[in-house]
C-alpha positions in Angstrom: 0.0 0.0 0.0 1.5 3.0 -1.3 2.0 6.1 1.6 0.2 9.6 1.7 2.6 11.7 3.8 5.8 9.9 3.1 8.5 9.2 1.0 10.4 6.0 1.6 14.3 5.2 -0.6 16.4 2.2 0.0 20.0 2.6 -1.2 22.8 0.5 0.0 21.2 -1.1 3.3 20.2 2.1 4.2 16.3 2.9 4.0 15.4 6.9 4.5 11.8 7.7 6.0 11.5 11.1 5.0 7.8 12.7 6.6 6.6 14.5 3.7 4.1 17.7 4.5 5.9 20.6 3.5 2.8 22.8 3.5 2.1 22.0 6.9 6.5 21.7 7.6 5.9 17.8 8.3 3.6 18.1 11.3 2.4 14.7 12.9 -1.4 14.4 12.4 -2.7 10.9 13.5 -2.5 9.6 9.8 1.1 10.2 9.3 1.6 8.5 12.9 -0.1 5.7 11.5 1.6 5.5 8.1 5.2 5.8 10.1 4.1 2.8 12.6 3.7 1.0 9.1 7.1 1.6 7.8 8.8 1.0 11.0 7.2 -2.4 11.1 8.1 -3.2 7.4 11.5 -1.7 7.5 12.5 -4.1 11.1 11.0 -6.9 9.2 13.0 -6.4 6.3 16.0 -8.2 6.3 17.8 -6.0 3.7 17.7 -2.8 5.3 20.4 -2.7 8.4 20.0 1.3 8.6 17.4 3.8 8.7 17.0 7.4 9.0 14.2 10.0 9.3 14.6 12.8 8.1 11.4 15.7 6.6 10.7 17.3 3.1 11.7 21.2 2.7 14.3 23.2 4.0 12.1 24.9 6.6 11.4 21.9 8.9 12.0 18.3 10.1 9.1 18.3 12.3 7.6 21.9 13.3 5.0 20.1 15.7 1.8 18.3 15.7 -1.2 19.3 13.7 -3.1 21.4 16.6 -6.4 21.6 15.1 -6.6 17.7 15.3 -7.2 18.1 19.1 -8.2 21.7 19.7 -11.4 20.1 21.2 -10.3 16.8 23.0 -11.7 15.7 26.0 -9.4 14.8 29.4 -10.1 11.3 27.9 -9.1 11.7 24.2 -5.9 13.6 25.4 -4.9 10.3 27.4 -5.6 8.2 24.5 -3.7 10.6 21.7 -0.7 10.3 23.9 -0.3 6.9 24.6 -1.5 5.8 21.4 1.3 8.0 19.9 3.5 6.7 22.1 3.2 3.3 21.2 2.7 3.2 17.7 5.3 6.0 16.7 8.3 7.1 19.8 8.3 3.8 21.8 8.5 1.8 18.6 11.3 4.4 17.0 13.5 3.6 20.1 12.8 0.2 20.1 14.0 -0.9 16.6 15.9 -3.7 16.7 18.2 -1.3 13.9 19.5 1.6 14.5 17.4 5.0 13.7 19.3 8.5 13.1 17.1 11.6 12.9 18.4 13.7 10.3 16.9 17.3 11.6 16.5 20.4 9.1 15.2 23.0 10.6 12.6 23.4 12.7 12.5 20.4 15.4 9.6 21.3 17.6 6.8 19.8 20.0 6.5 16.3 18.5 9.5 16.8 15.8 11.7 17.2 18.7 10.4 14.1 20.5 10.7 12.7 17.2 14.0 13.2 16.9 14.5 12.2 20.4 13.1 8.8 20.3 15.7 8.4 17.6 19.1 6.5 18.4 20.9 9.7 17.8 20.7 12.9 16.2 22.1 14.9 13.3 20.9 18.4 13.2 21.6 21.0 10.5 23.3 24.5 11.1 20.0 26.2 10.8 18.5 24.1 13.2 16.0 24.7 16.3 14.9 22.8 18.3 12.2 23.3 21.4 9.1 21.9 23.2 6.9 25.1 23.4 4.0 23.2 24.7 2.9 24.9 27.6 2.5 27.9 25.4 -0.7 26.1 24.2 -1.6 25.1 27.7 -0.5 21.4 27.5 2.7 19.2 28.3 4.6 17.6 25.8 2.8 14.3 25.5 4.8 12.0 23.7 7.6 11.2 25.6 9.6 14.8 25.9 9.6 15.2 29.6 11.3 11.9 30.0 13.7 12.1 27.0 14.8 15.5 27.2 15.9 15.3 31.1 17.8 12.0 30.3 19.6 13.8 27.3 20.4 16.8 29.3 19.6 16.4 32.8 16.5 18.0 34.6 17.6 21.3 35.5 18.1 22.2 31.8 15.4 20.1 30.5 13.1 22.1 33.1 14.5 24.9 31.2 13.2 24.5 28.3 10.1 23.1 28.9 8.9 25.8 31.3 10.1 28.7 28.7 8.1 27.0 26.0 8.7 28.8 22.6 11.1 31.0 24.6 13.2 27.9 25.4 13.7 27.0 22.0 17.6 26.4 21.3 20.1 26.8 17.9 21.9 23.6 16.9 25.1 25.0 18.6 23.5 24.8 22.0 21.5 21.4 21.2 25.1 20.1 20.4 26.4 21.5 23.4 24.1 20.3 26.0 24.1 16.4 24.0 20.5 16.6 22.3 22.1 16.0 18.4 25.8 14.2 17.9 27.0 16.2 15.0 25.8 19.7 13.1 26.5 20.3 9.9 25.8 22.8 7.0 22.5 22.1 5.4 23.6 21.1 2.2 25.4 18.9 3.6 22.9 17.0 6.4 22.1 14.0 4.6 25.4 13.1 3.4 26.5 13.3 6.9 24.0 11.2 7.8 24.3 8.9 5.3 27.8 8.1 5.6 27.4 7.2 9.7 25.1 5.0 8.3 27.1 3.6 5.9 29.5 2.7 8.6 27.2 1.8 10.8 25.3 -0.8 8.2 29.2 -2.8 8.3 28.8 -4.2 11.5 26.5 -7.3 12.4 22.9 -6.4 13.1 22.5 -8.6 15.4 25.1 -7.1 17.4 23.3 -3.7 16.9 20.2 -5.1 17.7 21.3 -6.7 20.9 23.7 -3.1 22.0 19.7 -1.2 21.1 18.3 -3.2 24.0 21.4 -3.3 26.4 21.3 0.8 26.5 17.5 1.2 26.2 17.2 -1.3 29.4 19.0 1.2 31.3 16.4 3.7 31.0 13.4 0.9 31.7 12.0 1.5 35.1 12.5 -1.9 37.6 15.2 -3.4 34.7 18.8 -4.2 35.6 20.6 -2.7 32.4 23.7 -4.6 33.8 22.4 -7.9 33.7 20.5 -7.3 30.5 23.5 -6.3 29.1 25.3 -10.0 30.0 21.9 -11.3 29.0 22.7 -9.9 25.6 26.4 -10.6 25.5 25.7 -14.1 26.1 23.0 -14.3 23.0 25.4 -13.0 20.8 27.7 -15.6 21.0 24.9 -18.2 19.5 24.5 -16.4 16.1 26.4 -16.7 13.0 27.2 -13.1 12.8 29.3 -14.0 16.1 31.3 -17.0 14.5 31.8 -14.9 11.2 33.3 -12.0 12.8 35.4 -13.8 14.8 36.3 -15.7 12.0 37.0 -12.8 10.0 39.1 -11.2 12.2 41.8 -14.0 12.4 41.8 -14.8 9.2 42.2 -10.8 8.7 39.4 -10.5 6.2 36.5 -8.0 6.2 33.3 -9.6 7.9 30.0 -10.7 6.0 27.2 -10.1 8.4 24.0 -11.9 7.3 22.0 -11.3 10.5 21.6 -14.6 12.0 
């Protein structure tokens, strides 16, 4: 089934979700939550792609939000529901990809862009950047994950910040680099390529060594979960796959690996 609000390329291993509502600079209304829960599933299913990054049409915006007049009028209820139904099918599944996910940000990263971008593995951000939660500006939290994310990427005090400042508190890429919310920032024109070759790199190694080193970190952050013992959990595993006996192999016999996956 072919997508309505996004553009999906494969090239080398590498698949490239790119959220595309340049008219509306790629807000998340429900439907494009929906279509990316779709193309997260098919891309973790498919064996071919070891890599993927999201990334937004234009050069105004990766994300400037979500669509506000979708739930102007919600009810206590219907705000619980929108929230953890976005959770689930969009942020929690983003950081849960058994491959890694790199948000490639141009521009505008705000409300749900940023939490976007933040449920991500890591982040690339342009030059002209920003990047913000200016929910309570509208008289709400953010709702899909920000107030957890943010204070584990740059501690409470800061993300407290920036959440109570709203629009106010929205920061340049220099800054976001600085206090750990993106990796790397780059000139525009040059975002993708950047991203694209960390991939590249990246898509080398065995997936399911990068599938297994996805849950090892995430567990860390998993209220009531040992992240220590998941992490020997998952270093034990690894050593049953074939990926394991090829890389080993590989390196004595000082040959370049070939990960299949299994």
């Amino acid at each position: 089934m072919p997508y309505t609000n996004l553009l999906v390329t494969d090239a080398d291993g590498i698949r490239t979700i790119t959220i595309n509502r340049p008219d509306q600079l790629n807000a998340l209304n429900r439907a494009t939550i929906d279509e990316l829960d779709r193309a997260l599933t098919e891309a973790d299913a498919d064996k071919s792609v070891r890599v993927l990054i999201i990334t937004g049409s234009g050069a105004k915006a990766f994300v400037a939000g979500a669509d506000i007049k979708e739930f102007a009028h919600f009810s206590i209820e219907e705000g619980r529901a929108l929230s953890a139904d976005g959770q689930k099918k969009l942020f929690n599944h983003v950081e849960n990809m058994s491959k890694p996910v790199i948000a490639a940000v141009n521009g505008f990263a705000l409300g749900g862009g940023l939490e976007l971008a933040m449920s991500c593995h890591f982040r690339v951000a342009s030059d002209n950047a920003k990047l913000g939660l200016p929910e309570v500006g509208l008289g709400v939290i953010p709702g899909y994950g920000g107030t957890q994310r943010l204070a584990r990427l740059v501690g409470k005090g800061k993300a407290m910040e920036m959440i109570f400042l709203g629009g106010a508190g929205m920061i340049k890429a220099e800054e976001a680099l600085q206090w750990g919310v993106v990796n790397h920032v780059v000139p525009q024109d040059q975002l993708m390529t950047k991203c694209n070759e960390l991939a590249s790199a990246i898509a080398k190694n065995s997936p399911t060594a990068l599938g297994a080193a996805i849950r090892a970190v995430n567990a860390g952050y998993e209220p009531g979960v040992n992240g220590m013992q998941r992490e020997i959990e998952e270093f034990g595993k690894c050593f049953g796959t074939a990926d394991f006996k090829e890389g080993t192999s590989a390196f004595m016999e000082k040959r370049k690996a070939n990960f299949t996956g299994a």
